[in-house]
C-alpha positions in Angstrom: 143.7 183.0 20.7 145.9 182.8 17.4 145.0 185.7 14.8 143.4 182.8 12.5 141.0 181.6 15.6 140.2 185.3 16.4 139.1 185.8 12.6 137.0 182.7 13.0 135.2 184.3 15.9 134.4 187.2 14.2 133.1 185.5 11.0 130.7 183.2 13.0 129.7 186.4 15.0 129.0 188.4 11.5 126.9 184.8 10.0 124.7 185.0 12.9 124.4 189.0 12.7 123.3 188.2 8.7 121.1 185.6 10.3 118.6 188.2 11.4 118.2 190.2 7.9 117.6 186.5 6.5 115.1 185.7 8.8 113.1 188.9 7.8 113.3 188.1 3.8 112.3 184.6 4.9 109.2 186.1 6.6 108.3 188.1 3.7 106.9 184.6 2.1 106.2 182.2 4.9 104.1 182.7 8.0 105.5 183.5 11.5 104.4 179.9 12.8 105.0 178.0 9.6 108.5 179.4 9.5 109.4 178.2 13.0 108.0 174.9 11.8 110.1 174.6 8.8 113.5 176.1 10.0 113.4 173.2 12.4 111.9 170.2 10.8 114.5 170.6 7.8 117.3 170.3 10.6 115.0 167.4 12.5 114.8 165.3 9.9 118.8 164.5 9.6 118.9 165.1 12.7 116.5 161.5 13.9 118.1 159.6 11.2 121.9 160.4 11.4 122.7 161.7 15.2 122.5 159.5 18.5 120.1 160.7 20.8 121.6 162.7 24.0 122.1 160.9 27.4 120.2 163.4 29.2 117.2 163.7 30.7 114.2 163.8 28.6 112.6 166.4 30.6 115.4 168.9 30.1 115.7 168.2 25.9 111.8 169.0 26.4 112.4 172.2 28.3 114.8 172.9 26.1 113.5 172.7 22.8 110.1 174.4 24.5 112.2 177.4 25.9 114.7 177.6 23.1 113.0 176.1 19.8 109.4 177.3 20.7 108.9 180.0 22.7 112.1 182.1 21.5 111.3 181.7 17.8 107.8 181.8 17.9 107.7 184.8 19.9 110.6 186.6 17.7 109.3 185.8 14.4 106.0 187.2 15.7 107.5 190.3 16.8 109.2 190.7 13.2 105.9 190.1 11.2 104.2 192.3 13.0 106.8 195.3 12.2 110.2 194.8 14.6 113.2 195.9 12.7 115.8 193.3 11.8 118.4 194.9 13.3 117.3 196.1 16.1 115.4 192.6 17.1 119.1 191.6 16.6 119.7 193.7 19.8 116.7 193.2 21.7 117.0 189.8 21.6 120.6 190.1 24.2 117.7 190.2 27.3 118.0 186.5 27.0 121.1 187.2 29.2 120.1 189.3 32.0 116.8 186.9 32.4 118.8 184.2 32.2 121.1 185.3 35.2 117.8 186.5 37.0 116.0 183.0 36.6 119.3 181.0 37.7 119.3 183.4 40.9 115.5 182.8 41.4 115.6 179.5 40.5 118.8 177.7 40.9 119.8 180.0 43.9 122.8 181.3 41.9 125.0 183.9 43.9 124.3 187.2 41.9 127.5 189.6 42.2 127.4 193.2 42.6 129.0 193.0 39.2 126.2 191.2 37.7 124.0 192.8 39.3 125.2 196.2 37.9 125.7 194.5 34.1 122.0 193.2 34.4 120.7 196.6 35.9 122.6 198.5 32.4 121.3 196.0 30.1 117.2 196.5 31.7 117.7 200.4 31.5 118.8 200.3 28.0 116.0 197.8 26.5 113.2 199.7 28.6 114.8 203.1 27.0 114.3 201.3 23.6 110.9 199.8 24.5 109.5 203.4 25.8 111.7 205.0 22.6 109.7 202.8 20.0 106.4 203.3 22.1 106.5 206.9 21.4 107.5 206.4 17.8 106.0 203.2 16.2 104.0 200.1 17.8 105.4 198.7 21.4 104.2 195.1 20.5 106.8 194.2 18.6 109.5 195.4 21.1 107.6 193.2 23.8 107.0 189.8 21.4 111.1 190.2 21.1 111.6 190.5 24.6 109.1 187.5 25.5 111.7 185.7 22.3 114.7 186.4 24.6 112.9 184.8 27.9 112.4 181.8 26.3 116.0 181.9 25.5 116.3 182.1 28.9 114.6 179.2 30.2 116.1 177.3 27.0 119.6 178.3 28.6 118.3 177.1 32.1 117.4 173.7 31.0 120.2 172.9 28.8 122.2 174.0 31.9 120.1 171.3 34.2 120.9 168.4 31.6 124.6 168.7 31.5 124.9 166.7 28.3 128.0 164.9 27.4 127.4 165.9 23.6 126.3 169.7 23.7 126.3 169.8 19.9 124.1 166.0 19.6 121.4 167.8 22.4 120.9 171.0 20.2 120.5 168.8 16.8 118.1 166.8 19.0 116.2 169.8 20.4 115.0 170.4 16.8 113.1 167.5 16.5 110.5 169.1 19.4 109.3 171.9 17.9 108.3 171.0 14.1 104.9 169.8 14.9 103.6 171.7 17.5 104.5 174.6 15.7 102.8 173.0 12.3 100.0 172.8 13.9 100.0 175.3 16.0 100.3 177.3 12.5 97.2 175.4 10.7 94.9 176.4 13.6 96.3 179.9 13.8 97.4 181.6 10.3 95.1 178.8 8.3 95.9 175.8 6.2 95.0 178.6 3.4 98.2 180.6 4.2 100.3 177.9 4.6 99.0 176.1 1.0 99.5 179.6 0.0 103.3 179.6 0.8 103.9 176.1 -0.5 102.2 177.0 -3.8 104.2 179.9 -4.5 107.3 178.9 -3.9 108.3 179.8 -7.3 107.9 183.0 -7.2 110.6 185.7 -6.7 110.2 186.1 -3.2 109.5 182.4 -2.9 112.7 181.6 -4.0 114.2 184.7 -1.6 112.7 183.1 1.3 114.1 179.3 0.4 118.0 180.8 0.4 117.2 183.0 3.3 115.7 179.7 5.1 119.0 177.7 3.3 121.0 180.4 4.8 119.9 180.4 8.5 119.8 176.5 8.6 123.0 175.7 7.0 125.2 178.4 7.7 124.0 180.3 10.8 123.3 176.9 12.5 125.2 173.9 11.4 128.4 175.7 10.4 128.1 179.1 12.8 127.4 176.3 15.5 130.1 173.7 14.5 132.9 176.6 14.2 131.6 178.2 17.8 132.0 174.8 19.1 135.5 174.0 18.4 136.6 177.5 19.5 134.9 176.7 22.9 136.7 173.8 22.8 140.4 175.2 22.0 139.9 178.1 24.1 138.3 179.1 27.9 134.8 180.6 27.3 135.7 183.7 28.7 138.0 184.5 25.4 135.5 183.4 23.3 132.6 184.6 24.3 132.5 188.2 24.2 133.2 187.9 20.4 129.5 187.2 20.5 128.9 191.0 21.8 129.6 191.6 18.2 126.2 189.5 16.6 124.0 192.7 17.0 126.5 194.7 15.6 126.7 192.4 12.6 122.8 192.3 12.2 122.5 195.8 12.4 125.2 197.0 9.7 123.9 194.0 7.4 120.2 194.6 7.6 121.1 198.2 6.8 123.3 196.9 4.0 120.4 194.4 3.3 117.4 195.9 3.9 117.8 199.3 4.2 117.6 200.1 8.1 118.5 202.7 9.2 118.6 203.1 13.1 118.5 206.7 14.4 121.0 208.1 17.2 118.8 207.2 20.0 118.6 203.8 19.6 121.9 203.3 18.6 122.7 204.9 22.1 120.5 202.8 23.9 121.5 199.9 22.1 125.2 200.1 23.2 123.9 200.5 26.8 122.1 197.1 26.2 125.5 195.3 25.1 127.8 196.8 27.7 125.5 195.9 30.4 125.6 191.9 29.1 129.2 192.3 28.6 129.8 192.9 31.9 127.6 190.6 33.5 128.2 187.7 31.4 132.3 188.5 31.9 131.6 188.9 35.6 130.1 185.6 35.6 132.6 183.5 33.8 135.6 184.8 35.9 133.4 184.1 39.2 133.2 180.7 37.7 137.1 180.3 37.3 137.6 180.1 40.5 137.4 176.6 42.4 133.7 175.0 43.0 132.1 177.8 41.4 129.6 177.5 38.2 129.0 179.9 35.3 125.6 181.9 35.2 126.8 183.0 31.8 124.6 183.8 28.5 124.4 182.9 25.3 125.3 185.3 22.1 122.2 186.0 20.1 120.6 184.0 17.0 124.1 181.7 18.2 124.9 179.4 21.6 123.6 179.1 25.1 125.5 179.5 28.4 127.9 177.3 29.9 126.1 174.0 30.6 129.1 172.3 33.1 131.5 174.5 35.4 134.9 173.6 34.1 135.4 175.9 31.1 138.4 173.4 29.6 137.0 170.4 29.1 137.6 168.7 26.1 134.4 168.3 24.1 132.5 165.1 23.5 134.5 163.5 26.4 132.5 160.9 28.4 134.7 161.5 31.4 135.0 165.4 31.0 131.6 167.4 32.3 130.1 169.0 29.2 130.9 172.5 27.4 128.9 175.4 26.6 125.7 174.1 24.3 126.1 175.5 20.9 122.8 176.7 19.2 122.0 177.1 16.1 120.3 181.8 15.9 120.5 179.9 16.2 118.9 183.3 17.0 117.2 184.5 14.3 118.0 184.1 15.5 
């Protein structure tokens, strides 16, 4: 990679680290449920009017805005309300690797390599060290609604791998349309139409106003531009050189929701957390070299709040090409994510 592309990396890895700080001001205003509501219907709306709609199987855009949209945001931005650091739901949120290498082997009968096997083995250790860390010293609940987030990464990663679409960036745009009413209603029936009117109605209040530019932040720079620039590196450059760039989104949320919001992690945790990273690090690395070789496909991951794994086996292929099979499915934190 040229020293320009390399900076590039690193500033999309440090918007979708900010994504996660954002996420918690935006959740200082509007409900858990509402929020995943709004983050995606302001990106659905373009979205139907402006972007074809994906040659892919409808079933897989539907697992994949269930698994991804749904179910990963739902769950996080639970685990946040209810007390889960920024930062270290930044971190948390990497399980959506291991299970997504576990769930390809269970499901897709994957070959898991000793390698991976080790990487996912690293990664489990360190989030159940955090998960009995924070159950000693503040609630477990959240730790587990961030985990359950990062599962439903998982199967979002799954799917989007099953529909191979031609136009990876066109079938995440489209995956927001799924989860904006569900959610919306989802949220009416849950938090009330009284906290929702609530939210609406004071929108013009300080943290009102907070919570628009956080949600301004995470939809237009964390997912249409962090997404876009991640794209076109994936498409310069093999996804093994781009990819563990992506190690560095926890790093990024953590060090800006301290800057942010004040966090302060303690030595344990930072410990633990490192354990978490090195562990995906070297099982999604393992993975993409096994995939280099001849007749062999990528088990890979996705960086948090940011894109899912490899979706085709070929890591070269130029993007958007009807003849080429499909790159690695941007997403927009995503998460957080």
């Amino acid at each position: 990679m040229t020293p320009r592309d390399r900076l590039l990396a690193i500033l999309v890895t440090i918007c979708w680290g900010i994504n996660f700080p954002a996420t918690d001001l935006a959740l200082r205003h509007f409900p858990p449920l509402l929020m995943v509501a709004l983050r995606f219907a302001v990106i659905a709306v373009p979205t139907i009017l402006l972007v074809p709609r994906p040659h892919v199987r409808l079933r897989w855009l539907l697992g994949y805005g269930l698994g991804f949209g749904i179910l990963q945001f739902a769950f996080l931005y639970l685990g946040m309300h209810v007390g889960m650091p920024a930062g270290m739901a930044s971190l948390v949120l990497q399980a959506s690797a291991p299970f997504t290498v576990l769930i390809g082997a269970a499901l897709l009968a994957e070959r898991l390599t000793a390698r991976q096997l080790a990487g996912v083995l690293l990664a489990v250790a360190g989030l159940g060290g955090i998960a009995a860390y924070r159950g000693q010293t503040a609630a477990l609940l959240p730790v587990l609604l961030t985990l359950a987030g990062g599962l439903g990464w998982a199967i979002g990663n799954i799917c989007s791998r099953q529909a191979r679409p031609e136009r990876p960036m066109h079938f995440m745009l489209w995956m927001s349309v799924i989860p904006p009413i569900p959610m919306a209603a989802l949220s009416l029936a849950v938090e009330g139409p009284a906290a929702d009117a609530r939210a609406f109605a004071t929108l013009g209040s300080p943290v009102g106003w907070t919570a628009l530019v956080a949600l301004g932040y995470i939809v237009v720079v964390a997912t249409v531009i962090g997404s876009g620039l991640w794209t076109g590196l994936l498409a310069r450059y093999p996804a093994s050189a781009v990819a563990p760039f992506s190690m560095l989104v926890p790093v990024a949320g953590m060090l800006s929701s301290a800057i942010i919001l004040g966090e302060r992690p303690n030595g344990v945790e930072i410990a633990l957390g490192a354990l978490v990273v090195g562990g995906v690090l070297v099982a999604s690395l393992a993975g993409r070299r096994r995939a280099a070789r001849p007749g062999l496909a990528t088990p890979g991951s996705a960086p948090p709040g940011s894109a899912p794994p490899e979706s085709a086996p070929p890591e070269s292929a130029p993007p958007g090409s009807a003849e080429a099979p499909a790159e690695p499915v941007p997403v927009g934190p995503i998460p957080a994510g």
